[in-house]
C-alpha positions as CSV (number, residue, x, y, z in Angstrom):
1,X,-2.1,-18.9,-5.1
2,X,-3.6,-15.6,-5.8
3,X,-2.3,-11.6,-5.8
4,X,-4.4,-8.5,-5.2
5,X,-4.5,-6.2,-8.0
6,X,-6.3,-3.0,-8.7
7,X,-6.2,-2.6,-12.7
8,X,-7.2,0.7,-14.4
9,X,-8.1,0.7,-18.1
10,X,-8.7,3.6,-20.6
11,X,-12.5,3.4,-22.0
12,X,-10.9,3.5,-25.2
13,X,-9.2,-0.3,-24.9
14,X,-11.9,-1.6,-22.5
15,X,-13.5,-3.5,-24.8
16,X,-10.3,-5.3,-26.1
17,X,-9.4,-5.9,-21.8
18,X,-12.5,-7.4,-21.3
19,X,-11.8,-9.7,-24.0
20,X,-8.2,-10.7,-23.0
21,X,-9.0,-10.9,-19.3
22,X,-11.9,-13.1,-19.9
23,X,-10.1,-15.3,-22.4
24,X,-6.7,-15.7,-20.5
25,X,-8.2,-15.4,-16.6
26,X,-11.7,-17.6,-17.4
27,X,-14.2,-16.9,-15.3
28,X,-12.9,-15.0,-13.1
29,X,-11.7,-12.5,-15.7
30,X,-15.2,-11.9,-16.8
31,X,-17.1,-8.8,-15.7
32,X,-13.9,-6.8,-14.9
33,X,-13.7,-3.2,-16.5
34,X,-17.4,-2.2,-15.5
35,X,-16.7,0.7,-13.0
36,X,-16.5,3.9,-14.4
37,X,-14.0,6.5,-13.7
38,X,-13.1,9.9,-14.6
39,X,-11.2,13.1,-13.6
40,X,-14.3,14.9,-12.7
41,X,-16.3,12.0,-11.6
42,X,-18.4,13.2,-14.1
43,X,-19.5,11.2,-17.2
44,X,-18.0,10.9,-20.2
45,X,-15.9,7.8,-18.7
46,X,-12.6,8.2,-19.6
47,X,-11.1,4.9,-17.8
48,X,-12.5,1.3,-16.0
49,X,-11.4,0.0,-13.0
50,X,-11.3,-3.7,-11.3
51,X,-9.9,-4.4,-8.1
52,X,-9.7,-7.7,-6.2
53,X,-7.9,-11.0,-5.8
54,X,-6.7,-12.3,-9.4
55,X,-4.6,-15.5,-9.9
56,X,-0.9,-15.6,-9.6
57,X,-1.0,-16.8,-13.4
58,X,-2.8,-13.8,-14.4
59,X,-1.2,-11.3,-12.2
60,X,2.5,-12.6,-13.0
61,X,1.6,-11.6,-17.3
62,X,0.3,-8.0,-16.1
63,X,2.2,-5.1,-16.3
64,X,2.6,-3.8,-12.5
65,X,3.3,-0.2,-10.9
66,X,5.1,-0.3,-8.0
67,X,4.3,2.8,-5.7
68,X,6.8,3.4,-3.0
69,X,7.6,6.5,-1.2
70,X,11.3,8.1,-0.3
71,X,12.8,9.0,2.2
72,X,11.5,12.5,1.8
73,X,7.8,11.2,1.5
74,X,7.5,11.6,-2.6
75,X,5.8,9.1,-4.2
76,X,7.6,7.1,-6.4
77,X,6.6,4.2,-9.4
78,X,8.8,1.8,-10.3
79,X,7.2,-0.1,-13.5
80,X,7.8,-3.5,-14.1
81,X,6.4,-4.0,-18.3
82,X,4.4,-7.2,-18.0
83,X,5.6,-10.0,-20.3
84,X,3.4,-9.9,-23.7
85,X,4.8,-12.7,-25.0
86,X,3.7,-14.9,-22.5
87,X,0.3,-13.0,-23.5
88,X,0.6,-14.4,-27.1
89,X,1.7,-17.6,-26.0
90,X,-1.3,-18.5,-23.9
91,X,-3.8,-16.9,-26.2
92,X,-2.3,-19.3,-29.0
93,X,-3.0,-22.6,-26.6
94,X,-6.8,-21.4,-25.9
95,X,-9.3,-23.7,-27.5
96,X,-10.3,-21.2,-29.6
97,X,-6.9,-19.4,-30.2
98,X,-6.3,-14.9,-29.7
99,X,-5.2,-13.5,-33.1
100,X,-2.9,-11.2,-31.2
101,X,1.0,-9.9,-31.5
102,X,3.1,-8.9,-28.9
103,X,3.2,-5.4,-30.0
104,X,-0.6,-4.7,-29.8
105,X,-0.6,-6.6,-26.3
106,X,2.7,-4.1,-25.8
107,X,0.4,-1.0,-26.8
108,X,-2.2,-2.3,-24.3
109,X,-0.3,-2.4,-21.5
110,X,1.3,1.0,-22.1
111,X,-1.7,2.3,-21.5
112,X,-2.7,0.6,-18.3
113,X,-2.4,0.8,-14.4
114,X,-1.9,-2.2,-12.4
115,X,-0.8,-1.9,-8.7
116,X,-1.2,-3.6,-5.6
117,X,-3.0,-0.4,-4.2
118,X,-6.4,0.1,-2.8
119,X,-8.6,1.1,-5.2
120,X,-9.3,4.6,-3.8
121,X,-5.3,4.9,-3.5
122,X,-4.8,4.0,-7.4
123,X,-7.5,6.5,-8.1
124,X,-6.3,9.3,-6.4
125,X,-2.8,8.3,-7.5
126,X,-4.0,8.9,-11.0
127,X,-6.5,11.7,-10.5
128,X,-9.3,9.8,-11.3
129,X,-12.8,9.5,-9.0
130,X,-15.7,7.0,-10.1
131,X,-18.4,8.5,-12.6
132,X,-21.8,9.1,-10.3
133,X,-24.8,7.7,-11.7
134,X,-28.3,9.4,-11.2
């Protein structure tokens, strides 16, 4: 089974959420982080973006944001933390085991945005727009 997620990383981790998506999603975690994004659409980057179909597995470890709106029509996140330990726990099994604690995969997913939202909706949700390259 699979989920649709739109992740959100800021260019100073994206190195480290390359790693960990590629080690604990395989293949299909490879080559995520590569678009660009930033407040003035502008370089420097200041955050990465993939968005697409993920596996249940990986989906069910992430953090997720929740956006909802009330009955007045505000926007409201509900955050559910993502479970680090289960982070830790299948980075130990890999064949070639992640040196990583719960904490630092805690402090990662602080600082990232997972939602179920449309790319262009998680942007804007986040006052980000995708760097233009000449």
């Amino acid at each position: 089974m699979n989920a649709f997620r739109t992740l959100i990383v800021p260019a100073a981790i994206v190195k480290s959420a390359r790693f960990l998506s590629g080690s604990l999603a395989g293949k299909a975690g490879e080559g995520m982080y590569l678009t660009p994004l930033s407040s003035s659409g502008q370089e420097p980057a200041t955050h990465y973006i993939s968005s697409g179909v993920i596996s249940s597995e990986f989906a069910e470890i992430l953090p997720l944001a929740v956006v909802s709106r009330n009955e007045v029509g505000e926007e409201v996140v509900n955050s559910n933390p993502g479970n680090a330990k289960a982070v830790v726990d299948r980075g130990r099994s890999l064949e070639t085991p992640l040196e990583v604690t719960e904490d630092q995969i805690n402090g990662i997913f602080a600082s990232v945005d997972v939602s179920e939202q449309d790319p262009y909706e998680a942007m804007a949700r986040l006052g980000l727009k995708m760097v233009e390259t000449i």
